[in-house]
N, C-alpha and C positions, 0 to 999 in steps of 0.2 A: 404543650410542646412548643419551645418556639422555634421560629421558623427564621429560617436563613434568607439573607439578602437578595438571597436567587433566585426560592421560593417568593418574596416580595415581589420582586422585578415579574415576575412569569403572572402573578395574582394581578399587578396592574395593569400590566398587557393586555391580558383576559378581560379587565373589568373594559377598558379602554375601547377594547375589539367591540363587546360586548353594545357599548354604551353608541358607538358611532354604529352598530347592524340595528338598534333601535331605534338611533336617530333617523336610519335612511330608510328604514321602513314607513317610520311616521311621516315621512316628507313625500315619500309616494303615495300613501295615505290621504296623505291633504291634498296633496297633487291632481290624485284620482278624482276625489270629491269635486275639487274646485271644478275639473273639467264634467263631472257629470252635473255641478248645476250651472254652468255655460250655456245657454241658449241663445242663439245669432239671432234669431227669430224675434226673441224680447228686445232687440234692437231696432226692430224696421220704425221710422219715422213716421210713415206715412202711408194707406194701404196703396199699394203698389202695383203697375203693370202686372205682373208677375213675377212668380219665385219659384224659382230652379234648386230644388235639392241634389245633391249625388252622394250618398251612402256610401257606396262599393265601387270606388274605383279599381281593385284588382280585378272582379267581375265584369266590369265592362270592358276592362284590356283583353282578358280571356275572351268575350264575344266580338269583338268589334270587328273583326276579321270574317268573319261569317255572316254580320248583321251591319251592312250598307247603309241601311235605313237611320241606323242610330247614330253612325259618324255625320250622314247628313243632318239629322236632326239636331246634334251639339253642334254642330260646326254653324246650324242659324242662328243657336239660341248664346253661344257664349261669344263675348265679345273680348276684342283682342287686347288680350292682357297675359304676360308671364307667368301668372299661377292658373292659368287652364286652358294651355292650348290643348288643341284636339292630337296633337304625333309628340305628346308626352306624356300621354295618360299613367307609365308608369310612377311618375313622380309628383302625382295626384294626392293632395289629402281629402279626406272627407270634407262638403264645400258646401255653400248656400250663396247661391247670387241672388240678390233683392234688382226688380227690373223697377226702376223711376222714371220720368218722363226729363229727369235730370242727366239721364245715366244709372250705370248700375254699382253697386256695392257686392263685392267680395268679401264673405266671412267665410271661418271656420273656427272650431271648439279646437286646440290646441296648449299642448302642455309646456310648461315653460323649453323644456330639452326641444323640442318640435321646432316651437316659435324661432328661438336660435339658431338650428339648421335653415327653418325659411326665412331669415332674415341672411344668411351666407348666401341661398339662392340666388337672392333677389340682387345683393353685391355684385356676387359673380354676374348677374346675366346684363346687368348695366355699365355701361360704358366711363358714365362717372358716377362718379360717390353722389351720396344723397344732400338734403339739405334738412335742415333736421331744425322745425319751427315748434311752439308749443302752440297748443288750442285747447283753451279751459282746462290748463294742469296737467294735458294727457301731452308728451312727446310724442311729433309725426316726422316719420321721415317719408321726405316727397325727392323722387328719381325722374328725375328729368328724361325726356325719351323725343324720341323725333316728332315732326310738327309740335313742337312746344308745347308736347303734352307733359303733366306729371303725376308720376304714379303716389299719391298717398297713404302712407302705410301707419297705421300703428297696434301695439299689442295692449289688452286693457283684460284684465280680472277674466283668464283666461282664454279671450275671444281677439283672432285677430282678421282686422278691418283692412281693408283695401277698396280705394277708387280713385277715377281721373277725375272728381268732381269734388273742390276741395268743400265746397258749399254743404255736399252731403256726406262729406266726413265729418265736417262740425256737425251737422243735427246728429249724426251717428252718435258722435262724442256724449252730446245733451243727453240724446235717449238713453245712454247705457251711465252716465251723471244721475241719471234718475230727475234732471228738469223737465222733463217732460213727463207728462203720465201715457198710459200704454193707451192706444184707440183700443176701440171690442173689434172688430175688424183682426187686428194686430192677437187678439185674445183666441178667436175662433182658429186663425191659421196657428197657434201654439196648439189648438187641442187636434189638429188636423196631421202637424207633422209625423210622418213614419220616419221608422229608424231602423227597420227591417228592408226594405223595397231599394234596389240598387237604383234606381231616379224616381223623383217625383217632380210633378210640376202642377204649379198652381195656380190658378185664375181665377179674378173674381167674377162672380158669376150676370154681375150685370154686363158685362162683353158680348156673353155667351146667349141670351137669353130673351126675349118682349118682357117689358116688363110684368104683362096677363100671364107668363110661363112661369114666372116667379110666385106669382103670387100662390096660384093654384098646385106650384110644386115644392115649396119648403119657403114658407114666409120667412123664416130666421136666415136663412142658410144666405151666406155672401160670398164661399169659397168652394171653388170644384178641385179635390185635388185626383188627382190623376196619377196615381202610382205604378210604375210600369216596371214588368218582369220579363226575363226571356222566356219563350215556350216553343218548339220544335221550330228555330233558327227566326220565330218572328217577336217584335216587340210589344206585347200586351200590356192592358189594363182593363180595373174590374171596377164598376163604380154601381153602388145601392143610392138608390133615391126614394123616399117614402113617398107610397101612393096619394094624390089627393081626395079630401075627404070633402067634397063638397059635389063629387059628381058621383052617381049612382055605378056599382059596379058594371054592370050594361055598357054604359058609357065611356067607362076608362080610357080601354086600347083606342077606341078611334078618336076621341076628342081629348086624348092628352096621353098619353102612351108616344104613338104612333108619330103625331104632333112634334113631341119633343126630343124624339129620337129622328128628326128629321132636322129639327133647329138646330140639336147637338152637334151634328155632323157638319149641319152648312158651317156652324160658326167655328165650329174648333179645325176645319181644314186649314184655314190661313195660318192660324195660328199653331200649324206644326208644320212647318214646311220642308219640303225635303221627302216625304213620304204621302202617301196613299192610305186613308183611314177604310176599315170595314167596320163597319157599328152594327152588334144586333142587341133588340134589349127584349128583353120576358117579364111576365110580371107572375105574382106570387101573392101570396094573399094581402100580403100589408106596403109592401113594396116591390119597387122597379128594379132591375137589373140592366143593367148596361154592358156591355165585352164589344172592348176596343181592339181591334188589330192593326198596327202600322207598318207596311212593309213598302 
């Protein structure tokens, strides 16, 4: 049968409709991918002060209002930058600050649509336009802000990087270049980060600890991460430490139980400031249990 010029027109149409609904599929597709192998974390340079995750920022807008403890607790930990004040959590992406003795870096896993909306933010919230340098092939644009700070920004293979430290935007750069190879340090907090827990926060654990507490409590171990939930209006966390194996059970609770849930508390007080820690820990046949409360 053949088919009229009409019927052609309507078949190309369709094939066309057809051909751009699989095109935009596969693009979200790759999209998606690219952002689920995004990792901010295979970034850090160098093992770090600490690193602040936050997962769920609508969850912590919903609690903040009831949970005091937590606005003081960001308001220590994050430092004054545009993409994470504390009276805008609404317009919050999923984040990972890396803390340096440089300063800190700002990432997040973001998709190119994303990236583009926070790069209009970032326009808008500055007074003038950027200034837009190359560093090792990667475009940064740097926003000048008061006391002669500037904000460095760029977008790179999914991941976009921010800091007032242009020193540790270049190593950032290198690291995610791949000239640099990863520390194990850098390796252990990759097998450590959650993706579920609306904040995490992570220290290494020689801060935290004598060195004789390390040893006898997880010779490997270099990172405490502390994942914290809400639970009837307070802010918790739940941390497993394997028992040591060089003291008689007898001995546990009072020469290393007891011991290090007394260290844990002295040392981790500073370093959440803003809040009041209640520490209780139990132990169990093969390990220790730890439950944090900060109110």
């Amino acid at each position: 049968m053949k088919r009229s010029p009409r019927d052609m027109a309507w078949i190309l149409l369709l094939a066309a409709v057809a051909f751009m609904g699989i095109r935009a599929l596969s693009e979200k597709i790759r999209t998606a991918q690219a952002i689920d192998g995004a990792d901010p974390i295979a970034l850090i340079i160098e093992p770090p002060k600490a690193v602040l995750r936050l997962h769920q920022p609508p969850t912590l807008q919903l609690m903040m209002p009831s949970l005091p403890a937590v606005e003081r607790l960001l308001r220590a930990y994050l430092p004054e930058n545009p993409l994470c004040q504390p009276e805008r959590i609404g317009e919050w992406l999923p984040f990972t600050l890396v803390y340096y003795p440089e300063g800190e870096v700002w990432m997040a896993a973001l998709t190119e649509r994303e990236a583009k909306q926070l790069w209009k933010r970032l326009d808008a919230s500055h007074s003038f336009a950027p200034e837009e340098q190359t560093e090792l092939t990667i475009p940064v644009r740097y926003y000048p802000e008061r006391g002669k700070r500037f904000l460095g920004c760029y977008y790179q293979q999914g991941i976009f990087v921010a800091s007032y430290n242009r020193q540790l935007v270049r190593e950032t750069i290198k690291q995610q270049l791949r000239l640099r190879t990863t520390d194990t340090a850098v390796a252990e907090l990759q097998a450590l980060a959650s993706t579920t827990v609306p904040l995490q926060l992570l220290l290494p654990t020689e801060r935290l600890f004598p060195a004789e507490a390390l040893r006898e409590a997880a010779p490997a171990r270099r990172w405490l991460s502390l994942s914290f939930f809400f639970n009837e209006g307070n802010l918790c966390c739940f941390q497993e430490w394997p028992l040591p194996t060089s003291l008689p059970d007898s001995l546990v609770a009072t020469h290393w139980l007891e011991p290090l849930r007394d260290s844990l508390s002295l040392r981790l007080q500073p370093l959440l400031p803003g809040v009041q820690i209640e520490l209780e820990a139990t132990q169990e046949e093969k390990s220790a249990y730890f439950a944090f409360k900060a109110h």
